[in-house]
N, CA and C atoms as an extended XYZ file, in Angstrom:
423
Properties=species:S:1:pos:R:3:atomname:S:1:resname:S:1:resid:I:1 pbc="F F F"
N        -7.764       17.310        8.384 N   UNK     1
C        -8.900       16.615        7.816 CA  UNK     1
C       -10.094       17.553        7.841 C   UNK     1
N       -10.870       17.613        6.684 N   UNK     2
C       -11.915       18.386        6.592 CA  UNK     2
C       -13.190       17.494        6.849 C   UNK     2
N       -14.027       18.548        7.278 N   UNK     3
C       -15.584       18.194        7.671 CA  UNK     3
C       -16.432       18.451        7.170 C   UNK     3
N       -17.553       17.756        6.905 N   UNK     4
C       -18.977       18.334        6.315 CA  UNK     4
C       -19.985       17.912        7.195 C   UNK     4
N       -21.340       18.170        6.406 N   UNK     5
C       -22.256       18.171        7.415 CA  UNK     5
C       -22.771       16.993        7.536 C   UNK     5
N       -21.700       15.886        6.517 N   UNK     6
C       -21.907       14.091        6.892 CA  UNK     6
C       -20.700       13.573        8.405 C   UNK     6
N       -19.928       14.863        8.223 N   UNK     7
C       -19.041       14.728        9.502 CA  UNK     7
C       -17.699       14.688        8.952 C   UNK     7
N       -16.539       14.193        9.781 N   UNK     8
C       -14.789       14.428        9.293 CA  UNK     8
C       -15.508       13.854        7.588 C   UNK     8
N       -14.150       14.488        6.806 N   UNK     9
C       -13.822       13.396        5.693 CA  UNK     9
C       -13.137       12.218        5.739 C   UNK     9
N       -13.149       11.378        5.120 N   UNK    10
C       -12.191       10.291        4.886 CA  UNK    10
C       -11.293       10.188        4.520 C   UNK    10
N        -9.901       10.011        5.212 N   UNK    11
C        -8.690       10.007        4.438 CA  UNK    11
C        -8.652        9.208        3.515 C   UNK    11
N        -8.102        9.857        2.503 N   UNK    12
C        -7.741        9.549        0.939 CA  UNK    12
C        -6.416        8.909        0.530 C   UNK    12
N        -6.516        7.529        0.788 N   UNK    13
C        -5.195        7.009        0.406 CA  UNK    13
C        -4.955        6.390       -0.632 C   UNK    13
N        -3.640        6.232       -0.962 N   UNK    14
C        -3.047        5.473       -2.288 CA  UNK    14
C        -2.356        4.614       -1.756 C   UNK    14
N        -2.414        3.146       -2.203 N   UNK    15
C        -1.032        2.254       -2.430 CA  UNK    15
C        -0.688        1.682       -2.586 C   UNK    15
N         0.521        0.568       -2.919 N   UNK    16
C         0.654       -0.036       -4.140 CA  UNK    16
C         1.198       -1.376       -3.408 C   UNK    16
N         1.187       -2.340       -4.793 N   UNK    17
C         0.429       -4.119       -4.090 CA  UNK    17
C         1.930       -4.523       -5.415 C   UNK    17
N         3.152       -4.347       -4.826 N   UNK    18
C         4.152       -4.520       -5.409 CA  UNK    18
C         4.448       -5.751       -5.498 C   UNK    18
N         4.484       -6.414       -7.003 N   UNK    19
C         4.667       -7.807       -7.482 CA  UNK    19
C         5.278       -8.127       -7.954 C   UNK    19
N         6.625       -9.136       -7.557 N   UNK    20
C         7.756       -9.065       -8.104 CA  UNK    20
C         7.764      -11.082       -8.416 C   UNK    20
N         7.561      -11.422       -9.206 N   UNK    21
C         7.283      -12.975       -9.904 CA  UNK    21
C         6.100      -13.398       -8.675 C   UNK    21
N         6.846      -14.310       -7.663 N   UNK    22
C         6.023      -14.880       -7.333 CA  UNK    22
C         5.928      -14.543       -5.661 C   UNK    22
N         6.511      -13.523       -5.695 N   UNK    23
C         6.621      -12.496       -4.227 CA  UNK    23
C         5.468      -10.784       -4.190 C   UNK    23
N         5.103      -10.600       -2.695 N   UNK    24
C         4.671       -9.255       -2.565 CA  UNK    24
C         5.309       -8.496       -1.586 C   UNK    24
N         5.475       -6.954       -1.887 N   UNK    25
C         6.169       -6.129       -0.543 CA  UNK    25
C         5.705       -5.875        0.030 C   UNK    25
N         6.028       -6.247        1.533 N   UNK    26
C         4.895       -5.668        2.456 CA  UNK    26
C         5.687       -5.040        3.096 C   UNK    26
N         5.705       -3.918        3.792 N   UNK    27
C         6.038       -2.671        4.876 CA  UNK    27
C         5.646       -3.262        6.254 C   UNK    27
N         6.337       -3.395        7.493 N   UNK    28
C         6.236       -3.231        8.553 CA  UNK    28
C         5.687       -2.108        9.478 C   UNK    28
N         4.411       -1.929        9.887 N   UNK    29
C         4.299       -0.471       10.449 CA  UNK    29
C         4.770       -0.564       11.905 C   UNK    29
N         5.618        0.128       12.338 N   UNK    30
C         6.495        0.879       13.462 CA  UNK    30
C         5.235        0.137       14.447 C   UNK    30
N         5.617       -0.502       15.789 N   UNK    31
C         4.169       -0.602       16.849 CA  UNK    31
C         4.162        0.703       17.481 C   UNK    31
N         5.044        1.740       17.413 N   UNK    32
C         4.850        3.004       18.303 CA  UNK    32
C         3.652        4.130       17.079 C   UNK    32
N         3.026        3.473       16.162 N   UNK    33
C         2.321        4.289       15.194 CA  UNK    33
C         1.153        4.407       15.780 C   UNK    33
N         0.412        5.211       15.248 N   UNK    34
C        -0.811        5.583       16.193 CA  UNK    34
C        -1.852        4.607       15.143 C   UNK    34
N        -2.134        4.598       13.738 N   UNK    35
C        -2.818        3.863       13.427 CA  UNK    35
C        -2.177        2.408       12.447 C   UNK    35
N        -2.676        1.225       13.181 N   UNK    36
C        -2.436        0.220       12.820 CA  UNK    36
C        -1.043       -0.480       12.910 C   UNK    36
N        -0.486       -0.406       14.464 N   UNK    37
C         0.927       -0.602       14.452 CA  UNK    37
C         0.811       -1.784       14.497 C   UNK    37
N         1.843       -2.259       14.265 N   UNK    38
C         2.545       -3.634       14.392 CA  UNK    38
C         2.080       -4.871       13.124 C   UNK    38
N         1.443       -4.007       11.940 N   UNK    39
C         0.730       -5.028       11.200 CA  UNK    39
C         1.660       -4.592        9.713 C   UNK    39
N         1.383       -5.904        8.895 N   UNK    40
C         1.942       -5.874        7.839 CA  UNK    40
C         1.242       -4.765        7.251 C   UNK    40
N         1.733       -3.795        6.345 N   UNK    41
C         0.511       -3.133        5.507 CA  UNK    41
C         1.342       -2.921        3.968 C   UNK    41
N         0.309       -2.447        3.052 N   UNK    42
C         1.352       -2.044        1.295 CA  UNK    42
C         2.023       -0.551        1.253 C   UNK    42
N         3.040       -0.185        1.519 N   UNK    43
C         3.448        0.730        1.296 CA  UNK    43
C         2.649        1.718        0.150 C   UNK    43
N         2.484        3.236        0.807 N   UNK    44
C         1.622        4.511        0.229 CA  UNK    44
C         1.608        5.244        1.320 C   UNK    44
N         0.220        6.223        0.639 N   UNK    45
C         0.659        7.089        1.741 CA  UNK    45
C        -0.815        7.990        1.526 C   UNK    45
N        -1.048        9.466        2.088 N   UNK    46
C        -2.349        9.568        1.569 CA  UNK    46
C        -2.010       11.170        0.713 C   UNK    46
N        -3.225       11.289       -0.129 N   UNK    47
C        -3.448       12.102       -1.258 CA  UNK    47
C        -3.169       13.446       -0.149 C   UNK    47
N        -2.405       14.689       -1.050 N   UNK    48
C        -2.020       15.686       -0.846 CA  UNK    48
C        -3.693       16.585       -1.794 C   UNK    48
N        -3.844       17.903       -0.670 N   UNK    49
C        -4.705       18.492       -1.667 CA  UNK    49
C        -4.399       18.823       -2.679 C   UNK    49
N        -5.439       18.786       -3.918 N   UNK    50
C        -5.092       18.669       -5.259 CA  UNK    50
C        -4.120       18.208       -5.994 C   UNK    50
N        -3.799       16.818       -5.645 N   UNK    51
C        -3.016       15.939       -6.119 CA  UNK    51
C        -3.968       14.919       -7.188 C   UNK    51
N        -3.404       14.496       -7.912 N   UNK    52
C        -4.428       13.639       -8.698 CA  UNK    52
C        -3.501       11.898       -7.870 C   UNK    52
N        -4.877       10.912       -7.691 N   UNK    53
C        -4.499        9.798       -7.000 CA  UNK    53
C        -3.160        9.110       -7.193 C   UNK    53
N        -2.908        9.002       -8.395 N   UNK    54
C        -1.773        8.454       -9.805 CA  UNK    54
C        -0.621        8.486       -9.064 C   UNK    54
N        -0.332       10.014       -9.327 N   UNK    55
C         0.751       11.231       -8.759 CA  UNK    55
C         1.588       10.734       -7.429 C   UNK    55
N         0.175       10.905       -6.643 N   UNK    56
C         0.065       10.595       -4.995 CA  UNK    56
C         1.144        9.385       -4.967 C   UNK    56
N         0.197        8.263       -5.410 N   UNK    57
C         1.123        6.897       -5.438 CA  UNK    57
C         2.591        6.913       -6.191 C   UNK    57
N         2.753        7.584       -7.159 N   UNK    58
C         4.393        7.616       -7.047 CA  UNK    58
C         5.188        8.334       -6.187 C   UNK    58
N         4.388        9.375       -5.983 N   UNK    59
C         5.506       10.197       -5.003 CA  UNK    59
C         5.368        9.808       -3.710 C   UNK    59
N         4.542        8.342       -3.452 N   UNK    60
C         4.982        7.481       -1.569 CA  UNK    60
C         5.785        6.890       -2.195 C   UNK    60
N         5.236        6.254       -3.356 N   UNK    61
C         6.675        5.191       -3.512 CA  UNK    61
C         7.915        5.576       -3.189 C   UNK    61
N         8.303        6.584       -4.063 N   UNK    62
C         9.520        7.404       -3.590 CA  UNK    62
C         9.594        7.605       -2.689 C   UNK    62
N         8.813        8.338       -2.184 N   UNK    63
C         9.541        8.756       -0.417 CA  UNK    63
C        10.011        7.264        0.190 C   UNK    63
N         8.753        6.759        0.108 N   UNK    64
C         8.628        5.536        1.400 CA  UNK    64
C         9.391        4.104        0.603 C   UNK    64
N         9.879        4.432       -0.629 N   UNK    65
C        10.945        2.908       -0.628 CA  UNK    65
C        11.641        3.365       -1.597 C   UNK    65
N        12.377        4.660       -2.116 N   UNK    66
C        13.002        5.159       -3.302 CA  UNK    66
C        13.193        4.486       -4.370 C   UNK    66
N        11.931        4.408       -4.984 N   UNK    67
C        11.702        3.700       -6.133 CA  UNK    67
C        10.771        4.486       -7.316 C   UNK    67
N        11.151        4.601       -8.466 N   UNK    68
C        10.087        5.499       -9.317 CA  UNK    68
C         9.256        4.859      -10.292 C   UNK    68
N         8.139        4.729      -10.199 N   UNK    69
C         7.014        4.118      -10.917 CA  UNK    69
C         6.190        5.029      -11.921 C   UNK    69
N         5.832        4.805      -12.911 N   UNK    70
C         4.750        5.861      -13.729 CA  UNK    70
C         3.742        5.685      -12.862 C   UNK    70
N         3.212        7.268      -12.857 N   UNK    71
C         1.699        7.264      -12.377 CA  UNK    71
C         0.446        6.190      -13.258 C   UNK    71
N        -0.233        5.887      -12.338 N   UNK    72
C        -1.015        4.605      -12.995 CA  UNK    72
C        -1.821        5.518      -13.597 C   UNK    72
N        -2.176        5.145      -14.607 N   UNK    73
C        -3.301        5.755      -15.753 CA  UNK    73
C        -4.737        4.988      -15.462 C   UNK    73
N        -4.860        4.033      -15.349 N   UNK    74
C        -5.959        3.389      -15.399 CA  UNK    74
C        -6.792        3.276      -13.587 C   UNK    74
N        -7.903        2.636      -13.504 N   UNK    75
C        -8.842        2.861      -12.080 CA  UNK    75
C        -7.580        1.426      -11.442 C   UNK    75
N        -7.880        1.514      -10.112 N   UNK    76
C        -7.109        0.618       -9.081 CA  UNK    76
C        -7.912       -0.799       -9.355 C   UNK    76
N        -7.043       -1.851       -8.775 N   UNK    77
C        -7.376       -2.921       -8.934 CA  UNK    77
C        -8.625       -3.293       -7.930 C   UNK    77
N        -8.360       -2.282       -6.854 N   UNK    78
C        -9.129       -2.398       -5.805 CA  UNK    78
C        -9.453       -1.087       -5.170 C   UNK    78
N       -10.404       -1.363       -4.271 N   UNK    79
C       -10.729       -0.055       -3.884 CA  UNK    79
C       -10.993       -0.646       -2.090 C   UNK    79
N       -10.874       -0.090       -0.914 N   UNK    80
C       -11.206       -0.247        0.152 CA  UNK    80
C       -11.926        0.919        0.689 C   UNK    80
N       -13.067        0.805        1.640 N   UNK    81
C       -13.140        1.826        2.424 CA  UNK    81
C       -14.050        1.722        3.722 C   UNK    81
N       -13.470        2.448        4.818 N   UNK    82
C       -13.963        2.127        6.084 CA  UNK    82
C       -14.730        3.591        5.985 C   UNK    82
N       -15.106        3.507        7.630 N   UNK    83
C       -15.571        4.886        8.432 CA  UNK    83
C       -14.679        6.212        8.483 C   UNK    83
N       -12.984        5.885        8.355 N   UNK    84
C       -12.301        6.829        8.155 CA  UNK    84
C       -11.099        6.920        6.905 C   UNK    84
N       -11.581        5.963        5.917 N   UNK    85
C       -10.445        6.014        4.927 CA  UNK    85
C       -11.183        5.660        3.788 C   UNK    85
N       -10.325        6.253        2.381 N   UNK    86
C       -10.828        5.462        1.452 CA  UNK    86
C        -9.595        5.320        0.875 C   UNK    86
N        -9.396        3.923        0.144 N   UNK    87
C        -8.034        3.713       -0.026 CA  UNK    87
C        -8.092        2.857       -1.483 C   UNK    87
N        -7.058        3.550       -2.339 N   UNK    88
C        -7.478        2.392       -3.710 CA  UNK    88
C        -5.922        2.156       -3.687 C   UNK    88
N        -6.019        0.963       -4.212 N   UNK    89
C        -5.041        0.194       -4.349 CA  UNK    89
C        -4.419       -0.146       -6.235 C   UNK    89
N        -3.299        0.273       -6.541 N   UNK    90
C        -2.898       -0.242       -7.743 CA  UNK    90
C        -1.809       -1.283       -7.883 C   UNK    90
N        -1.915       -2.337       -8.219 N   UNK    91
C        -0.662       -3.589       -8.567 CA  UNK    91
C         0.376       -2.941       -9.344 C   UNK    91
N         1.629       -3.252       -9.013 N   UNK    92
C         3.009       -1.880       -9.629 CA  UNK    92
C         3.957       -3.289       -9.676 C   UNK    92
N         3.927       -3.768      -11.246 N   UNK    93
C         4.991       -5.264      -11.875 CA  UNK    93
C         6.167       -4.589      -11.780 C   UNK    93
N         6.573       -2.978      -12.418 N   UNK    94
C         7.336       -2.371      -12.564 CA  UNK    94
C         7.676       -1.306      -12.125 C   UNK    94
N         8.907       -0.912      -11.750 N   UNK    95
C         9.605       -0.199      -11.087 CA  UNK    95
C        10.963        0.453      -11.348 C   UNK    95
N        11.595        1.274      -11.024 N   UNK    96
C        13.111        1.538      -11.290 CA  UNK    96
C        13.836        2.108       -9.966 C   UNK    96
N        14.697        0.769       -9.939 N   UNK    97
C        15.303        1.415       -8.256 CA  UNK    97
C        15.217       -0.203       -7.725 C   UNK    97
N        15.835       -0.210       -6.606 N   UNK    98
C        15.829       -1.136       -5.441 CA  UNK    98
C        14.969       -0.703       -4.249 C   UNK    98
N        14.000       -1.418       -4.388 N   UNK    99
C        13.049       -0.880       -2.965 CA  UNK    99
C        13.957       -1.074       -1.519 C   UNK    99
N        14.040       -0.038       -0.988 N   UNK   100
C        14.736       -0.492        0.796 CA  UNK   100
C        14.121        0.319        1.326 C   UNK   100
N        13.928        0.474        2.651 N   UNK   101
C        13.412        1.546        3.732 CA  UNK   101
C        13.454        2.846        3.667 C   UNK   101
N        13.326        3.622        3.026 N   UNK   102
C        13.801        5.171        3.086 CA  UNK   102
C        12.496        5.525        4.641 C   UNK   102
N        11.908        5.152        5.187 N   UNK   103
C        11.444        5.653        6.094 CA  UNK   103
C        11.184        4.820        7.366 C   UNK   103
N        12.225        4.915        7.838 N   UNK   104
C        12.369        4.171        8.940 CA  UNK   104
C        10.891        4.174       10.615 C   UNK   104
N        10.976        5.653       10.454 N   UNK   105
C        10.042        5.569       11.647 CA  UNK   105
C         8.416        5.436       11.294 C   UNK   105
N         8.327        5.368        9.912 N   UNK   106
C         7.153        5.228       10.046 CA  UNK   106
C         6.780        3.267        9.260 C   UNK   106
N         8.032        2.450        9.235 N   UNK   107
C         8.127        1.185        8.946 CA  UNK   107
C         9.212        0.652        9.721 C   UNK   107
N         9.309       -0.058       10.510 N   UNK   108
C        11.007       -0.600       11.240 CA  UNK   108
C        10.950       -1.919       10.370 C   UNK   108
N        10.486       -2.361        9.213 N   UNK   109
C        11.079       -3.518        8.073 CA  UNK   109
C        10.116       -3.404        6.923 C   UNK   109
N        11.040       -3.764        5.538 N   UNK   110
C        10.104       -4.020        4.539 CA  UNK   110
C        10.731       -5.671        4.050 C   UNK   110
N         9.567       -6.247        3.548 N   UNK   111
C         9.986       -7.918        2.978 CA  UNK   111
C         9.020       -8.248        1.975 C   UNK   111
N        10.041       -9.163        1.299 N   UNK   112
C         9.361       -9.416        0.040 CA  UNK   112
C         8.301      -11.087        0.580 C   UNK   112
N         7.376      -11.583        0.323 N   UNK   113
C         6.857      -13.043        1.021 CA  UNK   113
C         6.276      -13.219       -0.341 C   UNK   113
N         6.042      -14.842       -0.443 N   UNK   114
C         5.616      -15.699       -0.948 CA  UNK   114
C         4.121      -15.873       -0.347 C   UNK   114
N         3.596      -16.580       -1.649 N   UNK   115
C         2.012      -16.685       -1.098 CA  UNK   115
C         2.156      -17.677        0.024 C   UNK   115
N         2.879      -18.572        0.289 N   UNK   116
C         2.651      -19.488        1.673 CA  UNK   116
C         3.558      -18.819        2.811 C   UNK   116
N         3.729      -18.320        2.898 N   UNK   117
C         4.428      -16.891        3.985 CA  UNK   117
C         3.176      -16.031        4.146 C   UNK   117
N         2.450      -15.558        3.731 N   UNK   118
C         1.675      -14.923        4.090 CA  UNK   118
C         0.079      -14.820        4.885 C   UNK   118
N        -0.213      -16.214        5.093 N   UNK   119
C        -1.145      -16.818        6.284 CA  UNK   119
C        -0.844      -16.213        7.900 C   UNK   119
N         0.850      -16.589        8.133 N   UNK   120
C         1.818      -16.409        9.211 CA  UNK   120
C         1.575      -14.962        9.708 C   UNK   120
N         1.368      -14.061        9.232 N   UNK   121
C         1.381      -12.220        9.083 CA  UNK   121
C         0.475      -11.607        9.380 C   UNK   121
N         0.529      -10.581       10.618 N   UNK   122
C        -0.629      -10.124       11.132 CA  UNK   122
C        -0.856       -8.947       10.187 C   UNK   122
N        -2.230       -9.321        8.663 N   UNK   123
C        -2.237       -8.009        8.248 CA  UNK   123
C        -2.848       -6.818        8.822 C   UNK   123
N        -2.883       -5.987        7.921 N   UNK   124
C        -3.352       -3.938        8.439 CA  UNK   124
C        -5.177       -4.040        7.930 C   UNK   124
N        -5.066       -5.694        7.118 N   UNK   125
C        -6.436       -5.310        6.717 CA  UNK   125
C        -7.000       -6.762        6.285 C   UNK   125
N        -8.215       -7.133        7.056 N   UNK   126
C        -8.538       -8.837        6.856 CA  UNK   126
C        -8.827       -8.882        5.608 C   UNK   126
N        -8.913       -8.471        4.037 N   UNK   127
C        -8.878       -8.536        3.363 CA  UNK   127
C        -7.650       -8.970        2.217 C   UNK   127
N        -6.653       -8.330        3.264 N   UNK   128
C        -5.676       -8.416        1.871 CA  UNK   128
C        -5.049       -9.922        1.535 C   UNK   128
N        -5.045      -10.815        2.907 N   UNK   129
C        -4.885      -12.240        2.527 CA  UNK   129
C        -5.345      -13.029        1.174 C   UNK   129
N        -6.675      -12.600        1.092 N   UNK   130
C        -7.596      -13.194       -0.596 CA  UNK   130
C        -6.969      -12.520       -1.586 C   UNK   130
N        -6.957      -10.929       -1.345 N   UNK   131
C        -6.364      -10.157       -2.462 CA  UNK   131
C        -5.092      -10.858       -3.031 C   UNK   131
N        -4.251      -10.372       -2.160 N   UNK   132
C        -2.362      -11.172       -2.469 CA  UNK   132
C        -2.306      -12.656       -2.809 C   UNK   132
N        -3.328      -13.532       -2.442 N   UNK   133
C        -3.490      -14.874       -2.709 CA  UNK   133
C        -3.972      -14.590       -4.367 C   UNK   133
N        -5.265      -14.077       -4.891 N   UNK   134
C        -5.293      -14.012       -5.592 CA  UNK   134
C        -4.571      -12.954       -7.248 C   UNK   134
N        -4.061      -12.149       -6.783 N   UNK   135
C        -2.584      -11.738       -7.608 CA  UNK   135
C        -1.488      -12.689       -8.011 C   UNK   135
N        -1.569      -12.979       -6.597 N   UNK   136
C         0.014      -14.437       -7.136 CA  UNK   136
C        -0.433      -15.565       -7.811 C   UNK   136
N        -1.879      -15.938       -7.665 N   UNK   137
C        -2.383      -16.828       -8.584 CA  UNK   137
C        -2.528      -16.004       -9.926 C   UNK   137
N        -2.839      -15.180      -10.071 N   UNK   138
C        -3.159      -14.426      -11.822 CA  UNK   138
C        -1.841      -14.521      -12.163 C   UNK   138
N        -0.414      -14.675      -11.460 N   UNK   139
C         0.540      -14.559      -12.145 CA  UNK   139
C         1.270      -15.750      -12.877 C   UNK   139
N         0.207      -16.620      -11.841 N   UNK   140
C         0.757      -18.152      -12.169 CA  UNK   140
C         0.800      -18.177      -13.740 C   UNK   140
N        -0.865      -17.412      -13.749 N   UNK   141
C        -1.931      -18.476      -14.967 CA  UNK   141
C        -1.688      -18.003      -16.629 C   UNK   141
């Protein structure tokens, strides 16, 4: 991680808010992880130098659930950012492949939930409850 004279940078992440009818994938993070174990989070991963964001997000997909998606062309649906991350988020309807675990130690489960399954779930981020609530409603409508 690089520094300036505002201090570290912010890790630069990508990742994707996978919507399959009236279900979302969520990744299990490992509790032996150093950041944010034991919480639901969206499978990604973070930007490689000189990677364009797009890119980034297909090539976690792949790694982290061997699945191949076009790089998103357009801005994220969302954008997050703390004190040490900035993280945009793109909704991915489509896919090619069967999502399963290709990375075990850094997820010990991935599952697909329903919007009333997902209250129950300790997320990675008090936000994403409204988010995923409101996706599965746009899909209703």
């Amino acid at each position: 991680m690089s520094t300036s004279a505002q201090g570290p940078a912010r890790a630069q992440i990508v990742v994707g808010l996978l919507r399959d009818g009236d279900r979302v994938l969520l990744c299990h993070r490992s509790p032996q992880r150093r950041w944010y174990p034991d919480v639901w989070d969206l499978p990604g991963g973070h930007i490689e130098p000189g990677e364009l964001p797009g890119v980034a997000l297909a090539r976690e997909l792949r790694e982290e659930l061997g699945i191949d998606v076009e790089a998103p062309a357009g801005p994220p649906m969302r954008r997050l950012q703390g004190p040490t991350y900035d993280m945009r988020i793109w909704l991915i309807d489509t896919w090619t492949g069967t999502p399963v675990n290709v990375e075990p130690h850094e997820h010990d489960a991935i599952a697909w939930f329903r919007e009333d399954e997902l209250a129950a779930l300790r997320l990675a981020h008090e936000s994403y409850l409204a988010m995923f609530t409101e996706t599965l409603t746009a899909r209703r409508a």
